[in-house]
C-alpha positions as YAML, in Angstrom:
chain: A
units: angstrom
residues:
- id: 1
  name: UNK
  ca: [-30.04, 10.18, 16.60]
- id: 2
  name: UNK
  ca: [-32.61, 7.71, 15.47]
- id: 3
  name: UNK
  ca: [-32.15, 6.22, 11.96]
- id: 4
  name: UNK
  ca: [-34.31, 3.95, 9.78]
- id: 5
  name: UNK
  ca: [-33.22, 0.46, 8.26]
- id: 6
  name: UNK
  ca: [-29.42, 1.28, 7.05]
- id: 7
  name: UNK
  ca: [-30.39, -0.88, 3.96]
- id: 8
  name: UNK
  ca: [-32.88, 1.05, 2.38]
- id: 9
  name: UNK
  ca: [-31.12, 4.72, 3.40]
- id: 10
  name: UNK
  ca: [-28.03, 3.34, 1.43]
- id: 11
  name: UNK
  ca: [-30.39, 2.68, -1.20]
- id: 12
  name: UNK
  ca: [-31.66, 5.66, -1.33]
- id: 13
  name: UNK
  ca: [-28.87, 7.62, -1.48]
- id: 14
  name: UNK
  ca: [-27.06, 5.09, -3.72]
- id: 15
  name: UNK
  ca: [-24.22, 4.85, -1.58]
- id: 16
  name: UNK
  ca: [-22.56, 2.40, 0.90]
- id: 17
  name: UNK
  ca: [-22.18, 4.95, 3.38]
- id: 18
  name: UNK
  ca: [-23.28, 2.38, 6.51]
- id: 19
  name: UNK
  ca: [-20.53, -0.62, 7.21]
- id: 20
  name: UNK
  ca: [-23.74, -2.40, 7.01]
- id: 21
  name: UNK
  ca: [-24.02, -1.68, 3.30]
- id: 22
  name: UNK
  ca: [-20.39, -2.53, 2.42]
- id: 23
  name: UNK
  ca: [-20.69, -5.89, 1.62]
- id: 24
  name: UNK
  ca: [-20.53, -8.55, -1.34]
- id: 25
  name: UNK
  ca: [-24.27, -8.87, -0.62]
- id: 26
  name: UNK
  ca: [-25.64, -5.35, -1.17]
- id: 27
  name: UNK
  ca: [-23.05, -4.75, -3.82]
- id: 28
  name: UNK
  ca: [-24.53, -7.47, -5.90]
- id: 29
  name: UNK
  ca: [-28.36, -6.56, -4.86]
- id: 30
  name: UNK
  ca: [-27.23, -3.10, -5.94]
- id: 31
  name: UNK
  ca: [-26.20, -4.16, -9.51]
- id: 32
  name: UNK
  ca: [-29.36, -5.94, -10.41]
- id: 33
  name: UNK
  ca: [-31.54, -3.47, -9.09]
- id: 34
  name: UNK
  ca: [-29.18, -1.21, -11.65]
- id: 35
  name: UNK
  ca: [-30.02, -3.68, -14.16]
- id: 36
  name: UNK
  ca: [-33.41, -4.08, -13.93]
- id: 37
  name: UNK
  ca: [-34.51, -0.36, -14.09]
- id: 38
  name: UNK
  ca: [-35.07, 1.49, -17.03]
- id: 39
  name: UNK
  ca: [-32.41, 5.23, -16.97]
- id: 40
  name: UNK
  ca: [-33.69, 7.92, -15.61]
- id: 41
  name: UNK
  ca: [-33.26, 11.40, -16.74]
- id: 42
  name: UNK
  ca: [-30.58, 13.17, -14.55]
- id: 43
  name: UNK
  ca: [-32.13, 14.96, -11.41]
- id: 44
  name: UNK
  ca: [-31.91, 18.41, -10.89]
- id: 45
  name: UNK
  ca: [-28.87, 20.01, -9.04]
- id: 46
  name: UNK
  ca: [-30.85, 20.77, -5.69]
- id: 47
  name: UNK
  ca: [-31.67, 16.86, -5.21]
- id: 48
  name: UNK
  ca: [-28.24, 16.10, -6.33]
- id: 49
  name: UNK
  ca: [-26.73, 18.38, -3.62]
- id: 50
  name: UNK
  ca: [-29.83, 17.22, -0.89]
- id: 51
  name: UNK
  ca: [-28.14, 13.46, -1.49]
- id: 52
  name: UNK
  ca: [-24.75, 14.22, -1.12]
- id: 53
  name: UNK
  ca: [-25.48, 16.70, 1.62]
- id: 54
  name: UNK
  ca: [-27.00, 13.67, 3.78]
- id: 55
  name: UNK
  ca: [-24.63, 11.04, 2.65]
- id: 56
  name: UNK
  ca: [-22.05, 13.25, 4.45]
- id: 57
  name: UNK
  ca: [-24.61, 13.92, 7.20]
- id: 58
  name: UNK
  ca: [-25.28, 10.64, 7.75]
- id: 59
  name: UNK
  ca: [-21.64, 8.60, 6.97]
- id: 60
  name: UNK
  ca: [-20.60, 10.73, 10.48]
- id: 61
  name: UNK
  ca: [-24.11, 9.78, 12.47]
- id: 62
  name: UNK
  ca: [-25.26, 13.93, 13.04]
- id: 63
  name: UNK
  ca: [-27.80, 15.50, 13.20]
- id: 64
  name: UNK
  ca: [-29.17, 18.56, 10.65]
- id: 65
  name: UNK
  ca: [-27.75, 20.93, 13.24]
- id: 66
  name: UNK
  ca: [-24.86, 19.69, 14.22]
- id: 67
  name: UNK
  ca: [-23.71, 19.10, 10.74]
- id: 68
  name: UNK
  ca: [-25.01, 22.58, 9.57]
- id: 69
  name: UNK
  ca: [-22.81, 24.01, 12.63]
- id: 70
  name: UNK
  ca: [-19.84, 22.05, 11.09]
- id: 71
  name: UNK
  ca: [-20.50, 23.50, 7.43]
- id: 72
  name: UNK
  ca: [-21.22, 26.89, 8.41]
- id: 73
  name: UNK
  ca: [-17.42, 26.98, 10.48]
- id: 74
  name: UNK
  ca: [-15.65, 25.71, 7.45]
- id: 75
  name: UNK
  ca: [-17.30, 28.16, 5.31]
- id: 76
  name: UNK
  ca: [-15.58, 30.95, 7.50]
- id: 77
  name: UNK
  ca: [-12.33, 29.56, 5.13]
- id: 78
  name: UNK
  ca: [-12.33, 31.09, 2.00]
- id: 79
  name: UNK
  ca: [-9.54, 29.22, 1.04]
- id: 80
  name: UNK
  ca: [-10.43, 25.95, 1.17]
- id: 81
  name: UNK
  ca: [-13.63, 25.00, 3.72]
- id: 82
  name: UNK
  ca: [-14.04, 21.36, 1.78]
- id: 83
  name: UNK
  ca: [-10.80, 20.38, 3.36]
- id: 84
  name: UNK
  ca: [-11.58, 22.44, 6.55]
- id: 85
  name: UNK
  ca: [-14.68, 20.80, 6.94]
- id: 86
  name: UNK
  ca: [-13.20, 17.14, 6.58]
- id: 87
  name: UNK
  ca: [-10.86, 18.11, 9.05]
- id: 88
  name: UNK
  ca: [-13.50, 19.22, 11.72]
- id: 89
  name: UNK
  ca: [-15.70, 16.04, 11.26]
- id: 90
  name: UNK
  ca: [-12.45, 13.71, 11.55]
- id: 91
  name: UNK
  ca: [-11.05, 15.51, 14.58]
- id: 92
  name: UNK
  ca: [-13.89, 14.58, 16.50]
- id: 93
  name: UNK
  ca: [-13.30, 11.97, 19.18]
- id: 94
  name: UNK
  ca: [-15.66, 9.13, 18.06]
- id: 95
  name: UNK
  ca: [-13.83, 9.77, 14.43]
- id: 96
  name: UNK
  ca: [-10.26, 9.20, 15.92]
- id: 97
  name: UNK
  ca: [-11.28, 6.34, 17.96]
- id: 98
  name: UNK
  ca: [-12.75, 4.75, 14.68]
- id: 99
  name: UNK
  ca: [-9.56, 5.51, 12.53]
- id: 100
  name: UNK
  ca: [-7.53, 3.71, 15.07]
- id: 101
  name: UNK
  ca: [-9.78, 0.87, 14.48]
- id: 102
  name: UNK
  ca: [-11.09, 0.28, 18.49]
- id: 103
  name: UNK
  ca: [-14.35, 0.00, 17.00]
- id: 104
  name: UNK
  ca: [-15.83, -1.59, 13.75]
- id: 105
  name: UNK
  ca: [-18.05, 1.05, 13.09]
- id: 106
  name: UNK
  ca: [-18.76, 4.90, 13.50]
- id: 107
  name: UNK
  ca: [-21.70, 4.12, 15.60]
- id: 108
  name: UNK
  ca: [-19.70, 1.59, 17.81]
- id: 109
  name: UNK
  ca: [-17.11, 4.66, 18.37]
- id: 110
  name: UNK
  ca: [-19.24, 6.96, 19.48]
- id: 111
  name: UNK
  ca: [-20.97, 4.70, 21.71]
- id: 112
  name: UNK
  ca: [-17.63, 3.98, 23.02]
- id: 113
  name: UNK
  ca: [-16.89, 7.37, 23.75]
- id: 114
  name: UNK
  ca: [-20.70, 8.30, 25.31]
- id: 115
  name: UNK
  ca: [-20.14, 5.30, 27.58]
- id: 116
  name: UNK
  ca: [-16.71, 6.38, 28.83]
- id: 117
  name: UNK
  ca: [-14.63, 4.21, 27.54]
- id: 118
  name: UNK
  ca: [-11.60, 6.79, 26.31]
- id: 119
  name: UNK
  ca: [-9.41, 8.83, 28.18]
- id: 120
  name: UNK
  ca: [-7.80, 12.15, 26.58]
- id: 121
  name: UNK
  ca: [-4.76, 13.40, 28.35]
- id: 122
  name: UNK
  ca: [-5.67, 11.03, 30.99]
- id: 123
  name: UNK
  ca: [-9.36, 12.08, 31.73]
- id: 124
  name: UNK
  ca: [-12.57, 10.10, 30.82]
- id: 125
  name: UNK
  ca: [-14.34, 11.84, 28.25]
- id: 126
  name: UNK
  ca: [-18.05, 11.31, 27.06]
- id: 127
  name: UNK
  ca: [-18.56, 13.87, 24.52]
- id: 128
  name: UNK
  ca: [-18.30, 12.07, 20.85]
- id: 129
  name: UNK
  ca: [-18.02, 15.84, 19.27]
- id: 130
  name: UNK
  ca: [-14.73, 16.46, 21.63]
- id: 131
  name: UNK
  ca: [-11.93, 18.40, 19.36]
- id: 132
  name: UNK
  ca: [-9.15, 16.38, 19.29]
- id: 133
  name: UNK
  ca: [-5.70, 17.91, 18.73]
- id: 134
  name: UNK
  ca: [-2.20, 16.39, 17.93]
- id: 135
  name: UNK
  ca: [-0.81, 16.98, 21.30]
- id: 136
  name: UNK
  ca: [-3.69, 14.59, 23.07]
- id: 137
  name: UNK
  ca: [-3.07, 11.21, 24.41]
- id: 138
  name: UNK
  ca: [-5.99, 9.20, 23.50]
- id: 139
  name: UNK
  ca: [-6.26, 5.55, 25.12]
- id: 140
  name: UNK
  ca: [-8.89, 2.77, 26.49]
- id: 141
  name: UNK
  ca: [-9.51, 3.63, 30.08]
- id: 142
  name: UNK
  ca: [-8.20, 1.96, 32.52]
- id: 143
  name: UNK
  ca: [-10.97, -0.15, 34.06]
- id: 144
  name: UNK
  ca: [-12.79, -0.68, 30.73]
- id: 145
  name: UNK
  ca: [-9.46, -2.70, 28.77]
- id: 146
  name: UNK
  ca: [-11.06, -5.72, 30.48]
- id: 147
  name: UNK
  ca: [-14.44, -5.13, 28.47]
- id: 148
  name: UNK
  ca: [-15.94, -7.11, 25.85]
- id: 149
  name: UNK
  ca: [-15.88, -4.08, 23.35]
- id: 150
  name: UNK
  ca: [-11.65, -5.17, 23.60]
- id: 151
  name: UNK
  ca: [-11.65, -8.51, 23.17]
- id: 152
  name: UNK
  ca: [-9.28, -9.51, 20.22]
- id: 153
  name: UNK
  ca: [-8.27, -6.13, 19.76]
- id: 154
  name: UNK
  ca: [-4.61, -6.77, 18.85]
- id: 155
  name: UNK
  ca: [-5.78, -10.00, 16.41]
- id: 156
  name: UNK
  ca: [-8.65, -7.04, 14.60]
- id: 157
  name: UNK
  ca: [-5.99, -4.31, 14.49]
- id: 158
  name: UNK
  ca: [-3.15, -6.90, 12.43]
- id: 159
  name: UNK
  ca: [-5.82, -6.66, 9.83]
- id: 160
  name: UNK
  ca: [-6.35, -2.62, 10.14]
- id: 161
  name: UNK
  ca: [-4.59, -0.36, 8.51]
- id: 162
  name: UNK
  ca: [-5.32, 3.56, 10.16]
- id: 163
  name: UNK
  ca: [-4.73, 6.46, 8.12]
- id: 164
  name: UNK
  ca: [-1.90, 7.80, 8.22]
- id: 165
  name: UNK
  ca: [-2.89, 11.01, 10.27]
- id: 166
  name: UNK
  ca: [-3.46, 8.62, 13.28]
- id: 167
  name: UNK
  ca: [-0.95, 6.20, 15.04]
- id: 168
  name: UNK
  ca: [-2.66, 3.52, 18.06]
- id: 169
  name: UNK
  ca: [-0.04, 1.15, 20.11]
- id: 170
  name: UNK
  ca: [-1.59, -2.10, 20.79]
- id: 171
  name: UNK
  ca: [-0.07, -3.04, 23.95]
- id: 172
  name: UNK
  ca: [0.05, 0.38, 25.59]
- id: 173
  name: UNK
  ca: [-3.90, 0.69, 24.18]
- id: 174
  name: UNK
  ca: [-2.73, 4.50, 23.94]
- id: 175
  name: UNK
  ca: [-2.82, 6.73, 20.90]
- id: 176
  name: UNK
  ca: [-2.70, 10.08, 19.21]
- id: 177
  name: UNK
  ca: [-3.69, 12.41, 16.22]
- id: 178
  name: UNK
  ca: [-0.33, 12.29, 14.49]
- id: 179
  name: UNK
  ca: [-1.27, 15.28, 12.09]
- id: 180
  name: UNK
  ca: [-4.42, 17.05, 10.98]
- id: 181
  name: UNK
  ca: [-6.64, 14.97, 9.15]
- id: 182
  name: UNK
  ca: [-5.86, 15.62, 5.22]
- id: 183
  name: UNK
  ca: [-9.06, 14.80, 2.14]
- id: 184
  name: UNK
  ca: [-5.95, 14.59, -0.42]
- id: 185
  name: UNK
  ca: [-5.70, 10.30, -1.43]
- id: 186
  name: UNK
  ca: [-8.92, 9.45, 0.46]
- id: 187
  name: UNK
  ca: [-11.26, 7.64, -1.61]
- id: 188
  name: UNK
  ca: [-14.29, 9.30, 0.19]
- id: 189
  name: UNK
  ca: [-18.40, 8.35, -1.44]
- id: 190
  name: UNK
  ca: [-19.03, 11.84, -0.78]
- id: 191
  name: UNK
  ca: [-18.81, 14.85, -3.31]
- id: 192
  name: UNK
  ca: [-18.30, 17.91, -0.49]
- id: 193
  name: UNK
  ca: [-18.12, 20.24, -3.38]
- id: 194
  name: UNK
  ca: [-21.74, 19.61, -3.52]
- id: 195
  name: UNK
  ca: [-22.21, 20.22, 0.31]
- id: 196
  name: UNK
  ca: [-21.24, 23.25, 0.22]
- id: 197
  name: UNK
  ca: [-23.51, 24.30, -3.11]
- id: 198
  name: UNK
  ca: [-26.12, 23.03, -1.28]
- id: 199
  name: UNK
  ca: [-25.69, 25.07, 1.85]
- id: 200
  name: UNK
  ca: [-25.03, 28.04, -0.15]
- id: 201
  name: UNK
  ca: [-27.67, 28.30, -2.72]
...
């Protein structure tokens, strides 16, 4: 999925959702552009939703489709399809690979994972959409641990600290999906309330 300069989408959604964006820099550019402008009169709820509806969108690199697929599944629970939906989008192999910090950014992962870098239960997988449960064995493949996408691993992942659905042993390279992803205590730029107001109109 193409995407244009990560600067100005973050901008125009007013929201760091890009690694890119979540810097000293663009914080700082952010407050004097907040400073310079005159308030504006609240938009209307559609353009609200529309914003928060790509932030999510974007933030997990899919397109309209795939992320309308995703929302339409979690709708199916009645009970509660925001955490459902969470759950779905951080089951996903490029997400787990990116929680257990082998890659600095979503994009990176997912590359990663098209490229065939991770293994589940053993076997190469390239599909960055793959479900991943809590009885997989994720890990760097074999003949890719020598790769420059690994270098300093261990010395990046002293500094990392994974959620705590996900667990990733250094020297073994191997990991797992300790327990379904959970929204409760994440401090996520996304209001998925809105999502789903959005989809359902």
């Amino acid at each position: 999925m193409k995407l244009g300069p990560k600067y100005k989408i973050c901008k125009r959604l007013g929201s760091p959702i890009f690694e890119k964006c979540q810097t000293q820099a663009f914080q700082i550019s952010a407050s004097k552009r907040a400073a310079g402008k005159r308030p504006k009169r609240g938009g209307s709820e559609f353009q609200k939703q529309l914003i928060e509806k790509q932030k999510l969108r974007l933030l997990y690199g899919l397109t309209e489709k795939q992320f309308s697929n995703y929302v339409k599944k979690a709708l199916q629970n009645h009970v509660n399809p925001q955490e459902t939906l969470f759950q779905s989008l951080e089951e996903r192999l490029d997400s787990v690979a990116y929680r257990m910090g082998l890659s600095k950014t979503r994009r990176m992962a997912r590359q990663m994972v098209s490229h065939g870098h991770i293994t589940v239960n053993g076997r190469r997988v390239t599909i960055p959409s793959y479900h991943v449960k809590t009885t997989d064995k994720i890990a760097v493949r074999e003949g890719s641990r020598s790769s420059v996408l690994f270098e300093s691993l261990t010395d990046r992942l002293q500094e990392y600290k994974s959620p705590a659905w996900v667990q990733f042993n250094t020297k073994a390279l191997t990991g797992m999906l300790k327990t379904k992803p959970t929204l409760e205590g994440q401090d996520a730029p996304v209001d998925i309330r809105a999502v789903f107001e959005y989809y359902t109109r």
